[in-house]
N, C-alpha and C positions, 0 to 999 in steps of 0.2 A: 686233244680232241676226243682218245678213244675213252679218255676219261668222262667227259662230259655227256657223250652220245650211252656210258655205261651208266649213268647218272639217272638220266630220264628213261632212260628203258626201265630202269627201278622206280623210278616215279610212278610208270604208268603202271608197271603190274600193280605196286603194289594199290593205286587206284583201285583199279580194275577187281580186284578183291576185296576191298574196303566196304565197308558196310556206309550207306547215303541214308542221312536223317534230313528231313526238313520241319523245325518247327518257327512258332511264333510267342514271345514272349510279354510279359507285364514288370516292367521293373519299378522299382524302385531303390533311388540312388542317391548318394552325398547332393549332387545337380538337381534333383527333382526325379520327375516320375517321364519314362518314356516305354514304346513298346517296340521290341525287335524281331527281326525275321532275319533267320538264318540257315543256314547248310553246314552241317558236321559230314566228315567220315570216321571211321575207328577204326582204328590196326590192331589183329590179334588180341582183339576181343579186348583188349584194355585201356589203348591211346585214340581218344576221340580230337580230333582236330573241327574248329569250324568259325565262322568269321559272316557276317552279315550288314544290313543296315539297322537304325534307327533310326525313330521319330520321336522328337520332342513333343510332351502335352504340358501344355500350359495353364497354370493354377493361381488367378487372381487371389484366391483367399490366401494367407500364409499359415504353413503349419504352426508356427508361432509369431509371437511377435514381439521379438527380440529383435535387436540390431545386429544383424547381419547382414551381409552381402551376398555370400555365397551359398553358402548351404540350403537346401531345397528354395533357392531363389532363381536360377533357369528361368527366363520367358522369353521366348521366342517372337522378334521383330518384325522379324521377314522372313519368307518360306524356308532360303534355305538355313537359316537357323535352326528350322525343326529337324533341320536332318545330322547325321552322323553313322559313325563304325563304330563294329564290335569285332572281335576276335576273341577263343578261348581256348582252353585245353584242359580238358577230362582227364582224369587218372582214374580208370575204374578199378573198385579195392577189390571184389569177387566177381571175379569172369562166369564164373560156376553158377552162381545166381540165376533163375532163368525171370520169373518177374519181374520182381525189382533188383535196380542195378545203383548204387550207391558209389558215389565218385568222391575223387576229392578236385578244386578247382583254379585252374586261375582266368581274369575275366579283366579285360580291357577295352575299358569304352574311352571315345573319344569324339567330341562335337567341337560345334563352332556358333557361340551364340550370347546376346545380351544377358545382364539380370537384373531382375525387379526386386528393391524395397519397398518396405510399406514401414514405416513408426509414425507410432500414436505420440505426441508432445504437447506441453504443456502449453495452452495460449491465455487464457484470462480467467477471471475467476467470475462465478456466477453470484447471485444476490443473496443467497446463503454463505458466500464465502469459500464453495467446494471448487478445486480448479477443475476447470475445462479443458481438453484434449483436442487437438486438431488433427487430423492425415495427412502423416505426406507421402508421397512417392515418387522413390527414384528409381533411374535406370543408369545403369553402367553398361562399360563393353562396347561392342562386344567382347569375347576373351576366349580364346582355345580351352576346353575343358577336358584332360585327359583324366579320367577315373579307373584305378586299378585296385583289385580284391582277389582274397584268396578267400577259400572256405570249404564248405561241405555240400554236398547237394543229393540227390537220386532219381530216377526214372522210374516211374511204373506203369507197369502195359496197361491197355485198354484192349475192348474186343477189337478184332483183325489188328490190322499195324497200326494203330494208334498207341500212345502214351502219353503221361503226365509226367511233366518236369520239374522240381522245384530245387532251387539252391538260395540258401543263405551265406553271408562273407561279410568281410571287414579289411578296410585298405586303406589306402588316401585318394587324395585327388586334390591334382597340381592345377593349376589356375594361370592361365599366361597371357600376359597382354597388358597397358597401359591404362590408364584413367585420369585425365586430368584434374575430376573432380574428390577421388579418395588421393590423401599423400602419399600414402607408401606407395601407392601406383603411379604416381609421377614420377616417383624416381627410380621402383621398380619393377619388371615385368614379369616376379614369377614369385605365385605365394601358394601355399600348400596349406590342407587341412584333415584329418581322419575321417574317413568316412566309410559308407556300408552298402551292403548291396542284396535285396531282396529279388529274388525271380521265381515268377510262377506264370509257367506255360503248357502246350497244348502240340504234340508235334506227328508228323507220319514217317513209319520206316518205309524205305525200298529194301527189297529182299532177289 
């Protein structure tokens, strides 16, 4: 007990001393593109701790048009499809720094949400002989999408407590869940692929 009651007394100070950021973010992800809002604190100036929500934006057009399933194919069904978590943790390389603050990171998002195809196919041929292309669109899912990256990032002040945030990374992102219409999701629930992580935000300190 007197371990646990010395536990959160250390909790709290160190709380209590931790520096409180609130920002809000523009990603872009292996899943597609969403925007987050979150709360960090930092320990001794180096360990930034912080965790939030997110929401999915949904992008009828496709960055490519390849066949794929997963990769920036996320589209969100039903409300709470846009939603999801993030967690992270800063490693700042120069405490010393007072402008800019340059980290290194790691970043884990995690949803719950359908995704959209779109392939162009071949249907008939026209009277010159040229084939003709048809749309189709599908939807899977839904499927748990846990995305994790590491990488580099930094903050820069603005006037008063504002800053600019920006981190780039590279990771994977596991895929979980069934589909009775792809096979390896009939028989499997868990498929993984590389993926990356762009962020560029906008946040305020407390002091």
């Amino acid at each position: 007990m007197k371990y646990l009651l010395f536990t959160l007394l250390l909790f709290i100070a160190m709380t209590i001393n931790a520096q409180t950021e609130l920002s809000s973010s523009f990603n872009s992800s292996h899943s597609g593109r969403n925007v987050t809002f979150v709360i960090s604190k930092t320990y001794n100036a180096r360990h930034e701790l912080g965790g939030g929500i997110r929401f999915n934006i949904n992008k009828l057009e496709m960055s490519d048009d390849q066949n794929k399933v997963y990769m920036k194919r996320l589209y969100a069904t039903r409300f709470y499809h846009h939603l999801g978590i993030e967690g992270f943790y800063h490693h700042h390389i120069f405490r010393n720094w007072e402008h800019v603050k340059p980290f290194l990171f790691y970043d884990l998002q995690a949803t719950y949400s359908t995704s959209r195809k779109r392939d162009f196919l071949p249907h008939s041929y026209d009277y010159n002989g040229d084939i003709l292309y048809k749309e189709h669109v599908n939807r899977f899912g839904p499927f748990t999408w846990i995305e994790q990256n590491v990488g580099f990032g930094f903050k820069a002040d603005l006037p008063g407590r504002f800053f600019l945030t920006q981190k780039i990374g590279a990771g994977t992102s596991f895929i979980l869940g069934k589909e009775k219409r792809l096979l390896a999701k009939y028989f499997e629930w868990f498929e993984w692929e590389f993926g990356g992580l762009i962020n560029v935000g906008i946040g305020y300190r407390f002091k």
